[in-house]
ROBAZA-120286 format. One line per field, with one value per atom (N, C-alpha, C): residue number from 1; residue in three letters; atom name; y, z, x. Coordinates in nm, 3 decimals, m for minus. Example, Ala and Ser with C-alpha at 12.3 -4.5 7.8 and 13.67 -1.06 7.14 Angstrom:
% ROBAZA-120286
k: 1,1,1,2,2,2
r: ALA,ALA,ALA,SER,SER,SER
a: N,CA,C,N,CA,C
north: m0.569,m0.450,m0.330,m0.225,m0.106,0.003
up: 0.780,0.780,0.780,0.708,0.714,0.787
east: 1.319,1.230,1.320,1.285,1.367,1.290
//
This chain:
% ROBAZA-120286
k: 1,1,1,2,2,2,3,3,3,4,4,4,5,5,5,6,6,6,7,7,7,8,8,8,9,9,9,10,10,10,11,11,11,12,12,12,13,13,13,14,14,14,15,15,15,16,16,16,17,17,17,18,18,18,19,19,19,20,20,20,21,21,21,22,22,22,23,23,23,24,24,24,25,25,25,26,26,26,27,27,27,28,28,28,29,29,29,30,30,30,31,31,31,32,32,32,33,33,33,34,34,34,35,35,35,36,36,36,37,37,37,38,38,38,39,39,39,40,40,40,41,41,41,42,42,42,43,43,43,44,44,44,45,45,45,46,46,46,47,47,47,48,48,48,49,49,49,50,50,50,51,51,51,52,52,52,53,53,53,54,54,54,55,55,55,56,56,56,57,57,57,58,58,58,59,59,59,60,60,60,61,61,61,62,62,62,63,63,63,64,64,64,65,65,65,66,66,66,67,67,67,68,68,68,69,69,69,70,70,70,71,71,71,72,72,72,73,73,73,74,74,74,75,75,75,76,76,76,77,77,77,78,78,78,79,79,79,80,80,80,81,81,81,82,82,82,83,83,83,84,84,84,85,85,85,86,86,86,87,87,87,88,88,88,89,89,89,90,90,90,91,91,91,92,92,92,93,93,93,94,94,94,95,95,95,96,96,96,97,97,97,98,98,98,99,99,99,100,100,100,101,101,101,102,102,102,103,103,103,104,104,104,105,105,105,106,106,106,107,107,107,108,108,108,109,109,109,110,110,110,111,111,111,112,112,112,113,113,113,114,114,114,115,115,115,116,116,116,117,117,117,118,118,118,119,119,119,120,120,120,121,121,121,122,122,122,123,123,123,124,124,124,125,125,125,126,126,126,127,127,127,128,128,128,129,129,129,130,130,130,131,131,131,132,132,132,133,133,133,134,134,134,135,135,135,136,136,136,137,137,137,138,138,138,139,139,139,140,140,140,141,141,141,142,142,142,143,143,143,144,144,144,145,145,145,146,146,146,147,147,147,148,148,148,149,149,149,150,150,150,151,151,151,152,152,152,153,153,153,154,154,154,155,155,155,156,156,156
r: UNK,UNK,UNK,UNK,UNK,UNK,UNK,UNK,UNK,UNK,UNK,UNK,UNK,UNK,UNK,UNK,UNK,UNK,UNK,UNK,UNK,UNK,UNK,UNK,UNK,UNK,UNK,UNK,UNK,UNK,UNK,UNK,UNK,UNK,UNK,UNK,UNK,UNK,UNK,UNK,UNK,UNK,UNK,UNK,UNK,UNK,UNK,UNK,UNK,UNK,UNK,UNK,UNK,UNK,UNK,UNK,UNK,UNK,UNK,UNK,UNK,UNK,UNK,UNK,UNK,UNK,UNK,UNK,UNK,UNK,UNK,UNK,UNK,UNK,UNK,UNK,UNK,UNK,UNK,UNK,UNK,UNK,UNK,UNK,UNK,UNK,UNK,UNK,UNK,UNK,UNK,UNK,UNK,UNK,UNK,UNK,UNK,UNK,UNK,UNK,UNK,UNK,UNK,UNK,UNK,UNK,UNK,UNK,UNK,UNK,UNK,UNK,UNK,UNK,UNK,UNK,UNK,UNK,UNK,UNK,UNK,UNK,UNK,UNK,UNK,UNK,UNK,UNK,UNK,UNK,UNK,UNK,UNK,UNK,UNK,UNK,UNK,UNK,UNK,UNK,UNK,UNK,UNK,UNK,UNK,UNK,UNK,UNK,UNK,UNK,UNK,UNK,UNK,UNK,UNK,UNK,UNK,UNK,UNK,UNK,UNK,UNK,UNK,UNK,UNK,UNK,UNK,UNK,UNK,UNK,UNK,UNK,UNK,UNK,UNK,UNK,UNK,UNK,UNK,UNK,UNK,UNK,UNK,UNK,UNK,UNK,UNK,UNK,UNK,UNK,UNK,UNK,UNK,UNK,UNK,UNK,UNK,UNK,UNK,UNK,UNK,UNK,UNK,UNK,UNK,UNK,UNK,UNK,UNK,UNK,UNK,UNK,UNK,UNK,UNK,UNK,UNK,UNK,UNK,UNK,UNK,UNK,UNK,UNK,UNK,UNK,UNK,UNK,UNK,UNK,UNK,UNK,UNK,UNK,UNK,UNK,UNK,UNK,UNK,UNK,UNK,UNK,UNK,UNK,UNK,UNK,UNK,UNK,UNK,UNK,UNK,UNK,UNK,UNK,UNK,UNK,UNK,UNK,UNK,UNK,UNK,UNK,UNK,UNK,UNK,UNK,UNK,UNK,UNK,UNK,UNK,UNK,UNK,UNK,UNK,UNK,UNK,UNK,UNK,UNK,UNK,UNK,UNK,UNK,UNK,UNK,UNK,UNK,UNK,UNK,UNK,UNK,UNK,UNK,UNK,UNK,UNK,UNK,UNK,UNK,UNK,UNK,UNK,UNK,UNK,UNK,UNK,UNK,UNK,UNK,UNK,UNK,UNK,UNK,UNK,UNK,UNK,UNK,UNK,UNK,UNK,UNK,UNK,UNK,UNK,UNK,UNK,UNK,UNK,UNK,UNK,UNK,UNK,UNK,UNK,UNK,UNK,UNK,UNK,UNK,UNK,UNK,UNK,UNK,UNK,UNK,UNK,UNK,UNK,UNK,UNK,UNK,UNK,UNK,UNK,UNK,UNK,UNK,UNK,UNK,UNK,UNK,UNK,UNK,UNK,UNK,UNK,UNK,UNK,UNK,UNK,UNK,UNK,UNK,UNK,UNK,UNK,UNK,UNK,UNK,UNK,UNK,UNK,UNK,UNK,UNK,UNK,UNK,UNK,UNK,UNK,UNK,UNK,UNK,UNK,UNK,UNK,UNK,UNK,UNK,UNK,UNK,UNK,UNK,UNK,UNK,UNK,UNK,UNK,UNK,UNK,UNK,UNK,UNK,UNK,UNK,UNK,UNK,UNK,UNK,UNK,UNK,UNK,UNK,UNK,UNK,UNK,UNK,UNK,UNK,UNK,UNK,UNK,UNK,UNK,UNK,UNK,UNK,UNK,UNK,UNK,UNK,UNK,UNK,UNK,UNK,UNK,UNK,UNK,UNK,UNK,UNK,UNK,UNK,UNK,UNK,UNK,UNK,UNK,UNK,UNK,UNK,UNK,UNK,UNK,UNK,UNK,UNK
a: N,CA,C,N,CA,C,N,CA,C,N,CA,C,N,CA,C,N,CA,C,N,CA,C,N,CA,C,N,CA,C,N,CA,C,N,CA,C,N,CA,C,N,CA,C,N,CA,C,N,CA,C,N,CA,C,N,CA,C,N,CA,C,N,CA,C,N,CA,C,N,CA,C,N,CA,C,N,CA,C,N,CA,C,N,CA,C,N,CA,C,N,CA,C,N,CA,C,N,CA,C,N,CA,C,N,CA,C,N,CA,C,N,CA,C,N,CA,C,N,CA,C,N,CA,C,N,CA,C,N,CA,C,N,CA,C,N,CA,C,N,CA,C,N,CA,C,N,CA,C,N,CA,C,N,CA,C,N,CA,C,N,CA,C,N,CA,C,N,CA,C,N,CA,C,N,CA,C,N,CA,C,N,CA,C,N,CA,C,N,CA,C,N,CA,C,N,CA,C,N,CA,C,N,CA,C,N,CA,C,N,CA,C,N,CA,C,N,CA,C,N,CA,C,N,CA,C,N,CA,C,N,CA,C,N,CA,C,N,CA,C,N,CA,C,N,CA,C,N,CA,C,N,CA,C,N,CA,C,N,CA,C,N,CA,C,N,CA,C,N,CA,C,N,CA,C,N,CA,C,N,CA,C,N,CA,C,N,CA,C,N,CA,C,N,CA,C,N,CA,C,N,CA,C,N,CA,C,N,CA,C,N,CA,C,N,CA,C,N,CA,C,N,CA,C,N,CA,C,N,CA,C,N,CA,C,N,CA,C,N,CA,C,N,CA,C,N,CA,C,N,CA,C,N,CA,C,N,CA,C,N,CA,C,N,CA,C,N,CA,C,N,CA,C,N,CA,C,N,CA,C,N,CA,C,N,CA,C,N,CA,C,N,CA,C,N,CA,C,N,CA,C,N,CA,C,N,CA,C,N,CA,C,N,CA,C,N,CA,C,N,CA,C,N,CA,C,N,CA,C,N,CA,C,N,CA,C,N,CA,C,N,CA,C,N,CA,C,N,CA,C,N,CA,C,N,CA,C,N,CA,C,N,CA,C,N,CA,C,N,CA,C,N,CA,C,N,CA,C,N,CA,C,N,CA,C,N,CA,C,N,CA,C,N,CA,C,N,CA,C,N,CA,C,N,CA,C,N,CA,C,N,CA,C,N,CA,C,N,CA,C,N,CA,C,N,CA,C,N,CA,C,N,CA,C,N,CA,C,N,CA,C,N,CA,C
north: m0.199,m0.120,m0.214,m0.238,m0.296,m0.278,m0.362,m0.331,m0.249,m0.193,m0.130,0.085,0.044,0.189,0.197,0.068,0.088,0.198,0.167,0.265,0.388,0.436,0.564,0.652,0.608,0.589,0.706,0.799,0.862,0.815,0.746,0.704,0.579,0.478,0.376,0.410,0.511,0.518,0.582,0.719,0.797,0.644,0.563,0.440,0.369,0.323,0.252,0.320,0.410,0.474,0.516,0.555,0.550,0.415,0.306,0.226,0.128,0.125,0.120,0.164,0.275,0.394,0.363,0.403,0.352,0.241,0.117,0.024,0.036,0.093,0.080,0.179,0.275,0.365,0.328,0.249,0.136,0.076,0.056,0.013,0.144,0.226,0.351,0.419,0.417,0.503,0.419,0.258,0.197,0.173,0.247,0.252,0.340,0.469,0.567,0.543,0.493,0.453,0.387,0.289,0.151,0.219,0.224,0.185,0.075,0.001,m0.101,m0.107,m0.192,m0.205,m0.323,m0.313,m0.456,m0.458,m0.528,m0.574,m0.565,m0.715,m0.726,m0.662,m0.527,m0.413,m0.339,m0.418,m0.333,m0.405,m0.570,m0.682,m0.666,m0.637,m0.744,m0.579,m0.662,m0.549,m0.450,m0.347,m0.273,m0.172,m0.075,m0.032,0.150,0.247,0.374,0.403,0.432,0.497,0.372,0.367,0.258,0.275,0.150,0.140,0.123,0.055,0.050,0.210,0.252,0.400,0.502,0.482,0.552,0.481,0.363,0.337,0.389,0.381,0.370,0.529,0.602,0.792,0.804,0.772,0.770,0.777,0.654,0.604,0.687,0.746,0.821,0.961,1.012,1.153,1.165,1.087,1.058,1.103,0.986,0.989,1.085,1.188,1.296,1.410,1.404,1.532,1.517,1.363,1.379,1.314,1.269,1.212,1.329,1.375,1.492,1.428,1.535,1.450,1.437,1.494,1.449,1.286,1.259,1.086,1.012,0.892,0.820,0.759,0.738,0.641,0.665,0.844,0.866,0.854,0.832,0.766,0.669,0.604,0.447,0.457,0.485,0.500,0.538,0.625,0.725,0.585,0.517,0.446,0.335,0.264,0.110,0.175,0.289,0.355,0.346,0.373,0.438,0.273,0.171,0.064,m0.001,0.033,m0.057,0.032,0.176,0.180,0.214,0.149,0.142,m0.010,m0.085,m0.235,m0.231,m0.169,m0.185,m0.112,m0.009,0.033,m0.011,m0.096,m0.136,m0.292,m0.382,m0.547,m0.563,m0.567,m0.636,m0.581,m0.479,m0.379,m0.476,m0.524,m0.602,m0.766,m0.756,m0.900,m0.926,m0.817,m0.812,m0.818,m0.710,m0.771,m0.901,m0.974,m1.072,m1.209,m1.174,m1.282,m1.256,m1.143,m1.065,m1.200,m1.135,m1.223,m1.433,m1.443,m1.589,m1.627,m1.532,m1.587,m1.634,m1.534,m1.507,m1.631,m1.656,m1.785,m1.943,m1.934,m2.070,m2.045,m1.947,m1.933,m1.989,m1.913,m2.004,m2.126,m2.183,m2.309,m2.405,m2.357,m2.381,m2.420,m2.324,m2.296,m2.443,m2.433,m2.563,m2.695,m2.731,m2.844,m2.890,m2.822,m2.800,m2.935,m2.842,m2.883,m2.931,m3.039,m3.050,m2.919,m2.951,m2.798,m2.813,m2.888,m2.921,m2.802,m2.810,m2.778,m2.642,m2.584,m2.399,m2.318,m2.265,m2.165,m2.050,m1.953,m1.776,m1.766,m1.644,m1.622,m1.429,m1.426,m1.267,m1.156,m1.097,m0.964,m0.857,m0.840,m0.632,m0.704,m0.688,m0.662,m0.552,m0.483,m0.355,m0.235,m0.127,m0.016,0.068,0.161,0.261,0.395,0.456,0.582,0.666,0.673,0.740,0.692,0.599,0.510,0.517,0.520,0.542,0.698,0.759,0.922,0.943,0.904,0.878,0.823,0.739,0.698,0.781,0.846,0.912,1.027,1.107,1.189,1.164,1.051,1.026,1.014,0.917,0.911,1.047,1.132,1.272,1.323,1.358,1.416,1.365,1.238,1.173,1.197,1.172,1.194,1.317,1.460,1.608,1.567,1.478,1.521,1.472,1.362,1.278,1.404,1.467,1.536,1.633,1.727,1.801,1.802,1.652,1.606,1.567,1.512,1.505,1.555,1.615,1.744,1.719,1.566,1.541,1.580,1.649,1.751,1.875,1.907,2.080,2.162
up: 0.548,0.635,0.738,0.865,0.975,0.970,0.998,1.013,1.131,1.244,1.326,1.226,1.072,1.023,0.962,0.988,0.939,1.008,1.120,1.234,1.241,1.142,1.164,1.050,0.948,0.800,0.769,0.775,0.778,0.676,0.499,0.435,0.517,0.545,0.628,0.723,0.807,0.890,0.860,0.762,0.693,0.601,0.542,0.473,0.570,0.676,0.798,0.808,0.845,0.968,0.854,0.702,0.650,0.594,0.571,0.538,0.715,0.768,0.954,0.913,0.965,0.978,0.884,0.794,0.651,0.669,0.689,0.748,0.854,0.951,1.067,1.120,0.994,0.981,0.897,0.837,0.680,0.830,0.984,0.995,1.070,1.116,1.140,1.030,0.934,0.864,0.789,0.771,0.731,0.856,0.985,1.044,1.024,0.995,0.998,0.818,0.723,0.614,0.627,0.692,0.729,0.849,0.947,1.023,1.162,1.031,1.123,1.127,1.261,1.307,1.226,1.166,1.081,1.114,1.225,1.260,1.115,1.028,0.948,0.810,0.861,0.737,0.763,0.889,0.934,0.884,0.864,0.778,0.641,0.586,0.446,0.376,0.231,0.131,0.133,0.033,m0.039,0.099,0.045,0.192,0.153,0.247,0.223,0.327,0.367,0.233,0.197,0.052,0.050,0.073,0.147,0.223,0.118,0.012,m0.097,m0.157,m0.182,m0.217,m0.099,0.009,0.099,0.118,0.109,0.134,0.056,m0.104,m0.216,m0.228,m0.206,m0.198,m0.036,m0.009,0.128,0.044,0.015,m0.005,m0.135,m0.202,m0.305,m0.270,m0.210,m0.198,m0.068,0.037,0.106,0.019,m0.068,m0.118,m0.196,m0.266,m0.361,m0.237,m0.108,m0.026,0.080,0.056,0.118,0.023,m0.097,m0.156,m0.309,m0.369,m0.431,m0.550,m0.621,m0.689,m0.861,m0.814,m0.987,m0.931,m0.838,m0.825,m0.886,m0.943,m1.023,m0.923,m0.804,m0.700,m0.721,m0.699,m0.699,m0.812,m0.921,m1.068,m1.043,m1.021,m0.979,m0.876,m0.770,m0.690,m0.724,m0.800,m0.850,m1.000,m1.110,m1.177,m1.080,m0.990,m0.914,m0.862,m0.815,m0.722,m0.836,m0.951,m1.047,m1.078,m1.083,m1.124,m1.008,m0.862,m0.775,m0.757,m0.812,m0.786,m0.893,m1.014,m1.135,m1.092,m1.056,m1.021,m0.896,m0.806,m0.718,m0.719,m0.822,m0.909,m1.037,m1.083,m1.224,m1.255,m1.260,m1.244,m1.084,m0.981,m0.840,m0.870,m0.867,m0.915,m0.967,m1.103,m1.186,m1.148,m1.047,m0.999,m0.889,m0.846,m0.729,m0.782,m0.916,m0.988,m1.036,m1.111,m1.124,m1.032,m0.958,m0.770,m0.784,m0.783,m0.721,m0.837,m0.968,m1.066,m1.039,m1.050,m1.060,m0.890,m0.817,m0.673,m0.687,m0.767,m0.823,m0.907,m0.973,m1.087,m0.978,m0.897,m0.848,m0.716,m0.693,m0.587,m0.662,m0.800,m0.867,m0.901,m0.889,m0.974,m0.843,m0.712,m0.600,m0.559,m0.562,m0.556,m0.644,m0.768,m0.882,m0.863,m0.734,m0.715,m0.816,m0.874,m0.984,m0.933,m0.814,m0.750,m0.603,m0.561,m0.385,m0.330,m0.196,m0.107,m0.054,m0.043,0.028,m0.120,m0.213,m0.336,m0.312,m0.262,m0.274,m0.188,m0.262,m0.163,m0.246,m0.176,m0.217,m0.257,m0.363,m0.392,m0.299,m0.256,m0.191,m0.337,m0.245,m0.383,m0.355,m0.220,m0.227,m0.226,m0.299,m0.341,m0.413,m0.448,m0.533,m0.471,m0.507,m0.442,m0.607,m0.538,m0.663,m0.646,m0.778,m0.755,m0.644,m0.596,m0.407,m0.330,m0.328,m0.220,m0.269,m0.368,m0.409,m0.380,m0.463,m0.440,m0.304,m0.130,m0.034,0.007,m0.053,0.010,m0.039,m0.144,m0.187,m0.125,m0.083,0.004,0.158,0.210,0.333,0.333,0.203,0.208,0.227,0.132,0.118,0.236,0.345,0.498,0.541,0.562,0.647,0.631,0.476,0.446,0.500,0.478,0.493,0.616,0.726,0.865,0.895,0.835,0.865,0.813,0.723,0.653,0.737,0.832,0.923,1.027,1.071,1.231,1.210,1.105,1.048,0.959,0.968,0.851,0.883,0.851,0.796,0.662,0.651,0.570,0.488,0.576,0.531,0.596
east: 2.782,2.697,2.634,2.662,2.617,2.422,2.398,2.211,2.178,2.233,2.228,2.194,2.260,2.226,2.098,2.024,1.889,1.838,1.876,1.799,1.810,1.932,1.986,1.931,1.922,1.884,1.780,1.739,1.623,1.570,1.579,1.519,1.446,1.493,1.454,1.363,1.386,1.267,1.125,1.194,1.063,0.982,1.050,0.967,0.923,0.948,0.869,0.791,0.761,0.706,0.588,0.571,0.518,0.418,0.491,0.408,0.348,0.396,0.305,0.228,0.225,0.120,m0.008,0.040,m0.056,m0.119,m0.069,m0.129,m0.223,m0.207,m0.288,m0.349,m0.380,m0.508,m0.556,m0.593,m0.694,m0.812,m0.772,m0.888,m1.001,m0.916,m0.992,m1.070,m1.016,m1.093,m1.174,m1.166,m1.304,m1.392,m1.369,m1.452,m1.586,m1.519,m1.545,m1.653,m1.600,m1.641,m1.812,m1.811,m1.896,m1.978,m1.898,m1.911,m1.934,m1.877,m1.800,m1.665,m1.595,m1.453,m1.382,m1.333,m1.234,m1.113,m1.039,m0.908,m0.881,m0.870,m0.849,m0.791,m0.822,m0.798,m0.640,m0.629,m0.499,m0.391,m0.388,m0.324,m0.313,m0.439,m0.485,m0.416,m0.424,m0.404,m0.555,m0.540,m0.656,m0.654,m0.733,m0.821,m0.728,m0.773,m0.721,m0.674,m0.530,m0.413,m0.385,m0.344,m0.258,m0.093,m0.108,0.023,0.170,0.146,0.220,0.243,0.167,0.192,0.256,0.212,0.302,0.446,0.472,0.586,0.675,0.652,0.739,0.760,0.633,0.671,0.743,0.703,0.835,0.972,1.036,1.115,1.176,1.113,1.212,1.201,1.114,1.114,1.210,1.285,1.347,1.475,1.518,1.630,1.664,1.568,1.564,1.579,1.491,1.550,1.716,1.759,1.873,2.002,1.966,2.071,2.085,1.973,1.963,1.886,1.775,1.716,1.792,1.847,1.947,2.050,2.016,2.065,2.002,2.080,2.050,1.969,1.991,1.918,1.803,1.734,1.625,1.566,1.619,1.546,1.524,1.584,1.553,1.410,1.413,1.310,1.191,1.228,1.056,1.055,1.112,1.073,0.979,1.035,1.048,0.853,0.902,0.697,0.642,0.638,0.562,0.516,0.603,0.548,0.454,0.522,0.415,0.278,0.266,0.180,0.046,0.116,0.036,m0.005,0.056,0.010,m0.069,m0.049,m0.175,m0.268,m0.293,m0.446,m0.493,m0.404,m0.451,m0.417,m0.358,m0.333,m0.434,m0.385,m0.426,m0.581,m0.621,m0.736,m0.843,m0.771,m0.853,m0.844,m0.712,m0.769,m0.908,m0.892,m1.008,m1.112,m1.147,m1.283,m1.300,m1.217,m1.213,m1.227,m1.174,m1.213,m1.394,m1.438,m1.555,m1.617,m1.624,m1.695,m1.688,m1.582,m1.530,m1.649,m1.629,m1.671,m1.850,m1.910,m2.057,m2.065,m1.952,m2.014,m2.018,m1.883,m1.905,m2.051,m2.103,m2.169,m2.340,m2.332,m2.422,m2.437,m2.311,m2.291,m2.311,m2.280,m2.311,m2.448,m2.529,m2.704,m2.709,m2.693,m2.692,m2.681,m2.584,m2.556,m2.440,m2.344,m2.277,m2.153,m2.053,m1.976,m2.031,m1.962,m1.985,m1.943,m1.998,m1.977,m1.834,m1.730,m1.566,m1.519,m1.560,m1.491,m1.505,m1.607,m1.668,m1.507,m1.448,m1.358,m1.379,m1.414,m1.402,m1.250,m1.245,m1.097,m1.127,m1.022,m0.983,m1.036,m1.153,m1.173,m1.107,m1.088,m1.020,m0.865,m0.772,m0.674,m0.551,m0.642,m0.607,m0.617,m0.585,m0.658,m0.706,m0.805,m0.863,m0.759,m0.754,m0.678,m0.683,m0.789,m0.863,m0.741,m0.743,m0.664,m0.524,m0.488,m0.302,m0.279,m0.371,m0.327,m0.317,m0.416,m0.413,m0.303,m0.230,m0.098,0.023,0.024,0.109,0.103,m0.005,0.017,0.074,0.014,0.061,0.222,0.255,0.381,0.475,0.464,0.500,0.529,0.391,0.377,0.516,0.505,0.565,0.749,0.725,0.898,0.925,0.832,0.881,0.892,0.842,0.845,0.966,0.963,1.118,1.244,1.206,1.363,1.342,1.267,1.271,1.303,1.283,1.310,1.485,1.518,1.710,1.740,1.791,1.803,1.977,1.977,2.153,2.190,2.303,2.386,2.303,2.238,2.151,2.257
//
């Protein structure tokens, strides 16, 4: 398959165009959250939708509305989501608390005179997303695929 059928691909694009997107409404709507503007949110992990969850429901509900969902592919797909997106609410999740804590102990130990200050580095806390934020991507993902299987509606 030439890479020129990425382009053609409606799975491929309904999964782009889903996890973009997803991405680069995380800083609008922590605008809207805060009220403050964070470039940053449009890069980094965490944040709502999650972009991991829209990609991966992109990507199988894609292949279940054009490859059929009794494909083995789409087993595969809906297993492979189910794992990334138990891991980015529940492992990454608990790594972020864990950064949060570890960051509090050296910040004390800091105040203390414990370690020199060259030694102090923060570890990244939002890493994870909360169920808010996966169910949020799983819906986005969804939208996006129906729009994609509407706009190509190859072999209907």
């Amino acid at each position: 398959m030439p890479f020129s059928a990425i382009f053609t691909s409606p799975v491929a694009i309904a999964s782009f165009i889903a996890w973009i997107l997803a991405q680069l409404l995380k800083a609008p709507i922590e605008l809207i959250r805060t009220k403050e503007w964070n470039w940053a949110r449009m890069l980094g992990p965490g944040g709502m939708p999650s972009s991991h969850s829209s990609l991966m429901t992109a990507v199988t509900a894609s292949i279940g509305y054009y490859h059929g969902f009794d494909n083995p592919l789409f087993i595969l797909a809906l297993s492979i989501s189910g794992i990334v997106i138990y891991d980015a609410t529940g492992v990454r999740r608990q790594a972020g608390y864990h950064a949060q804590r570890i960051n509090m102990i050296i910040k004390e130990a800091f105040e203390r005179k414990v370690w020199p200050e060259q030694e102090l580095k923060e570890l990244r806390e939002v890493i994870g997303h909360s169920p808010g934020e996966a169910l949020g991507g799983i819906i986005f993902g969804l939208a996006v695929s129906i729009i994609v299987w509407i706009i190509m509606p190859l072999g209907r």
